[in-house]
Each structure stands twice: as structure tokens, then as C-alpha cells.
C-alpha positions in Angstrom: -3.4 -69.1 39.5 -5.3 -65.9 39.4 -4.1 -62.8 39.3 -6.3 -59.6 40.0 -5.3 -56.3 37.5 -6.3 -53.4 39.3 -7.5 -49.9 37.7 -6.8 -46.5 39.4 -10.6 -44.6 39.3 -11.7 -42.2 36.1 -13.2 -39.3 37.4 -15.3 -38.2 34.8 -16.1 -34.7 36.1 -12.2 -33.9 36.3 -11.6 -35.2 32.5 -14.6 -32.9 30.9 -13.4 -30.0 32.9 -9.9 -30.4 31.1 -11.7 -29.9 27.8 -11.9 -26.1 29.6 -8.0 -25.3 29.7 -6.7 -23.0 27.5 -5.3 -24.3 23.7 -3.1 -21.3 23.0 -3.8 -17.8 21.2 -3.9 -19.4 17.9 -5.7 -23.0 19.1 -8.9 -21.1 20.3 -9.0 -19.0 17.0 -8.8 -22.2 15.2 -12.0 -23.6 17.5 -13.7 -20.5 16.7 -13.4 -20.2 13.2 -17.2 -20.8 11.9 -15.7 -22.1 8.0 -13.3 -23.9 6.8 -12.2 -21.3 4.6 -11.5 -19.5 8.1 -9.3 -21.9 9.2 -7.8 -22.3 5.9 -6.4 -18.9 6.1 -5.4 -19.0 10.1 -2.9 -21.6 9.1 -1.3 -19.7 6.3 -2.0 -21.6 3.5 -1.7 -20.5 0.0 -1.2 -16.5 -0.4 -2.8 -14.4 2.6 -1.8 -10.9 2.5 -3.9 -8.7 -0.2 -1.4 -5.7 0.4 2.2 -5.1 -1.5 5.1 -4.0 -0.2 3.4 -4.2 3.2 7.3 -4.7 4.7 8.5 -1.3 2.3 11.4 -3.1 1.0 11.1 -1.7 -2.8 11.8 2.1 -3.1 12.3 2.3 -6.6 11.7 5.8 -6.5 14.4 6.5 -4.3 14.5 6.0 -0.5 13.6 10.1 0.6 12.3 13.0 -0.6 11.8 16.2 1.2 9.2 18.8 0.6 6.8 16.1 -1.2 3.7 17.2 -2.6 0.2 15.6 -1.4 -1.7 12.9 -3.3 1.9 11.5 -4.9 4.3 8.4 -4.3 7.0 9.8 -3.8 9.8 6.9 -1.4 8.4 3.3 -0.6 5.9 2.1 -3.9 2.0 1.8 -3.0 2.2 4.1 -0.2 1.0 8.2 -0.5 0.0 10.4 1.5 -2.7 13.6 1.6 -2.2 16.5 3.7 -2.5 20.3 2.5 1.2 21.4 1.1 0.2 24.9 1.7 0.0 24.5 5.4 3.3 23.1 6.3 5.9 20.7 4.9 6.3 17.2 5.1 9.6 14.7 4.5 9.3 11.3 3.3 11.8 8.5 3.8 12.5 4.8 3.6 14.0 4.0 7.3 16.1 1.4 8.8 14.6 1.5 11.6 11.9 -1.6 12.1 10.6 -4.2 14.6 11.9 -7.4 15.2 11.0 -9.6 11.8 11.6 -6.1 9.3 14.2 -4.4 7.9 12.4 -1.4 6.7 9.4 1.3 7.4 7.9 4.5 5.7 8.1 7.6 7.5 6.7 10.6 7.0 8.2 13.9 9.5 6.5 17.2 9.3 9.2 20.0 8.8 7.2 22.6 9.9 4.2 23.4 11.9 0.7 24.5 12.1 -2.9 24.5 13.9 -5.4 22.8 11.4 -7.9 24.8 10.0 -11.5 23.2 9.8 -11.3 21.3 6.5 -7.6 20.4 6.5 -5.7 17.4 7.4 -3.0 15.1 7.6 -3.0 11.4 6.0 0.8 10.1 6.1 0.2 6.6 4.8 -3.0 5.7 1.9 -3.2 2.3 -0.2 -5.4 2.1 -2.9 -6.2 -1.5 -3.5 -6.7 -2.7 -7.3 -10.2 -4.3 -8.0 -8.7 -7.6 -9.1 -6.9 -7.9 -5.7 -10.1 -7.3 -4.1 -11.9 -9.0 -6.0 -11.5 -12.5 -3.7 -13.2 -10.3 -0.6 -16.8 -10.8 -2.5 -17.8 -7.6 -1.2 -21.5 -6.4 -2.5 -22.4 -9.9 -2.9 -23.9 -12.7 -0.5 -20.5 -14.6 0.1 -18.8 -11.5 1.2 -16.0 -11.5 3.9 -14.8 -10.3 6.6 -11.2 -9.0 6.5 -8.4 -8.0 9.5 -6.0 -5.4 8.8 -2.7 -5.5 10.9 0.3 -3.1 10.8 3.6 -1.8 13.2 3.1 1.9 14.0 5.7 4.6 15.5 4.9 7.9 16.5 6.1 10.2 18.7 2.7 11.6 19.6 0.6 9.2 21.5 -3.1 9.6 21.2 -6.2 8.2 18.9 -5.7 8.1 15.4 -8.4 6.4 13.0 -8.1 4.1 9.9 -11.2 4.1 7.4 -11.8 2.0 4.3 -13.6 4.0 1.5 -15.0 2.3 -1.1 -14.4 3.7 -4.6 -17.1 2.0 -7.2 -19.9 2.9 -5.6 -22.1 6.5 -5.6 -22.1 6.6 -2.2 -18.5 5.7 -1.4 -19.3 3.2 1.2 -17.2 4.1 4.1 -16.2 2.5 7.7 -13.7 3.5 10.2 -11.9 1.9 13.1 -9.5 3.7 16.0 -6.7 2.5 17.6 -4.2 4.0 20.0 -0.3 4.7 20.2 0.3 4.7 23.9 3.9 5.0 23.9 5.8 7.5 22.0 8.6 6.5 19.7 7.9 3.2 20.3 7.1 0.1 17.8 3.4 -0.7 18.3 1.1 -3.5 16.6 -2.1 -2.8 15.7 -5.3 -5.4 14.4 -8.4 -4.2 12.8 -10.8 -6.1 11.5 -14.0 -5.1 9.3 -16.9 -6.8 8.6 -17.9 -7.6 5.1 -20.0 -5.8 3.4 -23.0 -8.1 1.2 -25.2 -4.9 0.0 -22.6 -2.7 -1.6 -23.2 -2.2 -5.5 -20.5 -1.1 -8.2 -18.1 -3.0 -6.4 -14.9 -2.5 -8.7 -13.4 -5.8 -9.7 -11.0 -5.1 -12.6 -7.8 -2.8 -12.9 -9.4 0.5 -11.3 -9.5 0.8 -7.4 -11.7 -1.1 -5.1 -11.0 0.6 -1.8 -8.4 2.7 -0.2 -7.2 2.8 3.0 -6.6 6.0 4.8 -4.6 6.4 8.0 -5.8 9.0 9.5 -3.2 10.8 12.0 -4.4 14.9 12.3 -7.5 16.4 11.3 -9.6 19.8 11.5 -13.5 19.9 12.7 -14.8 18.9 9.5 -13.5 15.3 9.6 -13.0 14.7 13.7 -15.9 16.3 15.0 -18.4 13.2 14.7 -18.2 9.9 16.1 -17.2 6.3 14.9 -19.7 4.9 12.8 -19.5 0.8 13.6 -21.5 -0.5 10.3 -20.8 0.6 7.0 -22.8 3.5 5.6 -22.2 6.6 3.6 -19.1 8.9 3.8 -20.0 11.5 6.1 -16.5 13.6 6.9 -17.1 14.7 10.4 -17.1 10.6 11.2 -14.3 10.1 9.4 -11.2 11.1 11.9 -13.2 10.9 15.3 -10.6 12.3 18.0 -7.5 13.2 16.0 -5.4 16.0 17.3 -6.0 18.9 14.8 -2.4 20.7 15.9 1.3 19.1 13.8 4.7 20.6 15.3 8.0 20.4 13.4 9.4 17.1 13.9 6.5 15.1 14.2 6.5 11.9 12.9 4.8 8.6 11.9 6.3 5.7 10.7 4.6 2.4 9.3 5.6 -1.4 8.5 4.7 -4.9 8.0 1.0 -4.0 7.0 -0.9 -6.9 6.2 -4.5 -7.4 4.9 -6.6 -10.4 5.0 -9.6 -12.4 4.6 -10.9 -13.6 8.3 -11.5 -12.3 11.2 -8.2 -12.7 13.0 -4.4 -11.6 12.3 -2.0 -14.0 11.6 2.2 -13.4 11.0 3.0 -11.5 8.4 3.7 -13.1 4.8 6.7 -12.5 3.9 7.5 -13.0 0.1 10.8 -13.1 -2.1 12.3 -9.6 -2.6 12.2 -9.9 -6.3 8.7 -10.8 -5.9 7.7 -8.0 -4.0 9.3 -6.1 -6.8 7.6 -7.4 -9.7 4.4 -6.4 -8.0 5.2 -2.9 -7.8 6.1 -2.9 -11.1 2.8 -3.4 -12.4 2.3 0.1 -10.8 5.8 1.5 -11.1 8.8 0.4 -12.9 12.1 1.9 -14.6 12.2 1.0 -18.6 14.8 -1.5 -19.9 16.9 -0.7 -22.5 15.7 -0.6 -25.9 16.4 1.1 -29.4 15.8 4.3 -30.5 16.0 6.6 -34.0 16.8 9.9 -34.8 14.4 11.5 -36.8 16.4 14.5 -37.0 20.1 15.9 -35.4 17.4 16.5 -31.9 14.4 14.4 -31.9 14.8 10.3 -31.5 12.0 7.7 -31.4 12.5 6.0 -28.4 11.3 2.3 -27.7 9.4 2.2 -24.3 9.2 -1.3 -22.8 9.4 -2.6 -19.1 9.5 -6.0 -17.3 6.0 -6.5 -16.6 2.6 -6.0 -17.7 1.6 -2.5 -16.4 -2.2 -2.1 -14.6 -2.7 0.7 -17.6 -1.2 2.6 -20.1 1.4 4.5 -18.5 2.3 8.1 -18.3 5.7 8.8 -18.9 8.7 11.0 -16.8 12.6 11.4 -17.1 13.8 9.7 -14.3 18.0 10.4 -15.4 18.8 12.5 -18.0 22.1 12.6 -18.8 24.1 10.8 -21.3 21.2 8.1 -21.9 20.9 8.0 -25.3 24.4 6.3 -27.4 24.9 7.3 -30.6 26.8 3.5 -31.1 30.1 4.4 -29.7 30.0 8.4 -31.0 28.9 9.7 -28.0 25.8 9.5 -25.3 23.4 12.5 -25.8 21.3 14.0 -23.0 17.5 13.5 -22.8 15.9 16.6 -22.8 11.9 16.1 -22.6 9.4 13.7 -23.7 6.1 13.8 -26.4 2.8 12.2 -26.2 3.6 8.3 -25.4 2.4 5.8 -28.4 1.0 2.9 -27.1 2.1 -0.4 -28.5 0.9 -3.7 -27.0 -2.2 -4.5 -24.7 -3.1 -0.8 -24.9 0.3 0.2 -23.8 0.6 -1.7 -20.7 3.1 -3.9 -22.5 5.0 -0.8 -23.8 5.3 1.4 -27.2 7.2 4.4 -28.0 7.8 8.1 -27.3 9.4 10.8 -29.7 12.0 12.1 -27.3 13.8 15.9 -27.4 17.6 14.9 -27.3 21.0 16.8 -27.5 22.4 17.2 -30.9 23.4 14.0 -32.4 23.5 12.1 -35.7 20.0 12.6 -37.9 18.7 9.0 -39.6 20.8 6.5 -37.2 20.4 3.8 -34.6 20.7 4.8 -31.4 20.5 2.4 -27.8 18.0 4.3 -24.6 19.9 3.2 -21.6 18.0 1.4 -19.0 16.6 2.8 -16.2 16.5 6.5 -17.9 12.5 7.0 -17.6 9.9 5.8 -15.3 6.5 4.3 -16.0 3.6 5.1 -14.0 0.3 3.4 -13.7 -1.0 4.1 -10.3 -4.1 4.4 -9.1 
């Protein structure tokens, strides 16, 4: 018997133009990553985003402050902000309000309002990135890399803001800057930016001092928006710093930022999100709250207080009363008040690890023990 197996016929032309369909957003940034390393990161392995507290979950300074000054931290940690005090005034607050996948976002809301003179401007949202964070970016050398910056952004002005990446080792301050647009007012918004590496730069900070910041750019006067994006990095020139920001702020103006996310490649991928107490312990390398410890009175109004927090600090820390009242127990006698603070002494590591503080206190017992409540003064080693 014979029996005769039939085969339908391969058309060749039709199989190689299947090769051409689509593989998906994430499948085609896969086929055009040019390393390994590249595709390393687009899968998410091992730790991607360079930024903390890109979700503002920790606010251990509290979660608003109104009035703030410029240049100071002042709701959710790593985040500042620069604008000119003088000019109007400025609220900053930890918000519920988030997209899909957050629970939190830093806003800023300008109380009052004002037409920008020339050199003035407003910056509601800065990072500072530490050199030893940066470090893995290989910036100044030959193996430097690219790196894509995403974020959520919520405004209710529309228009062209700018984000610019200064570097701070250098002379020159190597600079670059990128726009973006909100096209719908009070509306959540995600934005990608990604900047090349950079092989030439010298003095590239790569210990405890800062690398680069980050500078969203949201109003500014003629001496930062009257030049024109500048695609390569160069030298900081101001007029191409802010290209096409609105140099007018009404009362009630606001921005409001979350789930920013640095990383190395050319292409965003979901936000990393770690363990809260993670998160936490990261900021408190910049930022923290002392533990409790002991403390002596040298006399009835002046106790030596031991300084100590949870975490190795970035650098010695400078030193503020965070709670006054009642945080320093005379054993069971009484609490006493803390009224100000002397020069800190550094103990371990330079002081990073803690040391001690001769403190101003209500009257209390002279030559006894005494225990500094937790939480009573804060630590601060920002950039």
C-alpha cells in the first residue's frame, strides 16, 4: 500500500514579511537596544532608578509649609525649590492627590502674584544628585551613558516648561536642557526625557558632594528664557536655560510632581517602586530625626546631649530643634524644655555617625543623668 502525505505550500515572501509586524512598545525597545547592558536595564533587573523618594512618600519634615523660603527643603525630602521670596509667596505641601500607581505628589502653589522681572524666576521642584549615586552614569569618561528621566506632572497652566541638568564638579558647569509640554490643565501628565551621555566632562564629582542637579524650570524672566534650547551639552549660558517659559505667576498657580524616575538607557521603563522603610532610610542619609540618647547637666541650664541617628549621614550634620518642649527627663523629676543648641561635636566618621551638642535647657538638676527624647532635633546633611 502507498499512501501519498500531502503539504499545503510555504510562501516564503509572506513568512519574511511577518518578521515586519509590530512586537509591542517594549519588544521593539528590546530589538533596538545596541548593549546588553541596555537591555539589562529595560527588563528591570537589579536597582534602576538613581532618584529617592521619586513617589514623595517620606515627609519627615512635615507634609506642608506655607510661606517657605527659596533654596530650602521644607515638605517631601530631596525635593527644593528656588524662586525669589521677595517677589511673591509660595506654599509647599505633600498631596494626596496622585495618578494611578501613587499615593502621593509635591506641590508647590504660589499665594500671591507677580510679572517676573528680567533675572527672576520660578523653580518648584530641584534634585541634587550625590556623586556616588552618579557615579554608575561614567559621565567624563569613555563608557559614559545615556540616561532617560521620567516623571507625572500637574499644572493648571498649560504651556512649555524646560528641565536642565547642570553639572556641579566642573568650571564650566556643564549644562543641557530639554522641554516638554502640559497640554491639559489640572491634569496628570507623563513626561520622558532622555540625555545623552556626556564622555568629555572633567571634575566629574563621584564622592559625597553633588554630581548634577536637576532643575524644573516652570517661570522665568529674559535673562533665562530669552535664548533657545541648546541640544548637546555645553556651557551654562542663562538665556538657554528656560527657552519659552511664561515670565508672569498668579495667585493660585500651581505645580505638582510624582513618580520621578532616573535611569541609565535611553528609554523609560515603570517606575521602581521600593519598600517604604527603604525609601526612608535613604532620606535619612540626608535628613533624619535623632533617637533617643543620654544627656548631662553640666549645670542647673546647660546639658550635654548625645546626638546619634539611624544611619550613616552623607556629612557632618548641622543641627536644629525640631520639638522643644518637655524633651529632656530629669529621670522621673520632671521633663525640661530645650531652649537652643551650641556648636555640634562630632563623634564617629567625622560626625556622620553622631556626637554631641551642649544644649540650653530649662532649669533642672546640675551633675545628673538625664534621657533626650527621640525625635526632639533634626539632622541635616543636604546637599
Amino acid at each position: 500500500m502507498v499512501v501519498k502525505v500531502s503539504k499545503p505550500e510555504l510562501n516564503l515572501r509572506e513568512k519574511i514579511s511577518e518578521l515586519d509586524k509590530p512586537s509591542g512598545v517594549a519588544g521593539e525597545a528590546m530589538l533596538r537596544a545596541e548593549t546588553p547592558q541596555e537591555q539589562f536595564n529595560l527588563i528591570g533587573a537589579g536597582r534602576r532608578n538613581i532618584i529617592i523618594n521619586g513617589a514623595m512618600q517620606v515627609a519627615q519634615r512635615g507634609t506642608s509649609a506655607t510661606t517657605i523660603a527659596s533654596n530650602t527643603y521644607d515638605t517631601c525630602d530631596r525635593f527644593l525649590q528656588e524662586f525669589p521670596p521677595a517677589e511673591w509667596s509660595v506654599n509647599s505641601t505633600q498631596e494626596t492627590d496622585a495618578p494611578a500607581g501613587f499615593d502621593y505628589s509635591l506641590k508647590l502653589a504660589a499665594t500671591s502674584g507677580a510679572t517676573l522681572a528680567a533675572d527672576n524666576y520660578m523653580i518648584p521642584f530641584e534634585y541634587r544628585t550625590e556623586g556616588y549615586d552618579a557615579s554608575r552614569l561614567g559621565w567624563g569618561t569613555t563608557e559614559a551613558k545615556d540616561v532617560t528621566l521620567s516623571f507625572w506632572i500637574k499644572s493648571n497652566r498649560t504651556g512649555i516648561y524646560t528641565v536642565d541638568f547642570t553639572m556641579q564638579g566642573s568650571g564650566t558647569n556643564p549644562f543641557i536642557a530639554r522641554q516638554y509640554t502640559i497640554n491639559s490643565a489640572n491634569t496628570w501628565e507623563y513626561k520622558t526625557i532622555t540625555i545623552p551621555a556626556h564622555t568629555t566632562a572633567t571634575n566629574v564629582n563621584t564622592d559625597s558632594t553633588n554630581a548634577f542637579s536637576i532643575f524644573w524650570w516652570a517661570l522665568s524672566g529674559s535673562t533665562f528664557n530669552s535664548g533657545e534650547i541648546v541640544k548637546p551639552w555645553g556651557a551654562q549660558t542663562p538665556a538657554n536655560r528656560a527657552p519659552g517659559t511664561s515670565a508672569t505667576i498668579a495667585s493660585g498657580d500651581y505645580w505638582q510632581m510624582t513618580g520621578v524616575q532616573m535611569e541609565v538607557g535611553k528609554f523609560a521603563t515603570p517606575f521602581e517602586h521600593r519598600l517604604f522603610g527603604e525609601e526612608l532610610a535613604l532620606c535619612q542619609r540626608y535628613y533624619q530625626l535623632n533617637i533617643s540618647n543620654t544627656a548631662f547637666t553640666n549645670s542647673t541650664t546647660v546639658a550635654r546631649l548625645g546626638i546619634s541617628g539611624v544611619v550613616q549621614m552623607r556629612a557632618q550634620p548641622s543641627l536644629t530643634i525640631v520639638d522643644a518642649t518637655g524633651r529632656v527627663e530629669d529621670f522621673g523629676i520632671g521633663n525640661r524644655n530645650l531652649v537652643s543648641l551650641a556648636s555640634f561635636s562630632p563623634g564617629g566618621a567625622s560626625g556622620t555617625m553622631g556626637g554631641a551638642v551642649d544644649a540650653t535647657i530649662t532649669s533642672s538638676s546640675n551633675q545628673r543623668s538625664h534621657i533626650l527624647f527621640a525625635g526632639s532635633i533634626g539632622l541635616d546633611s543636604e546637599i
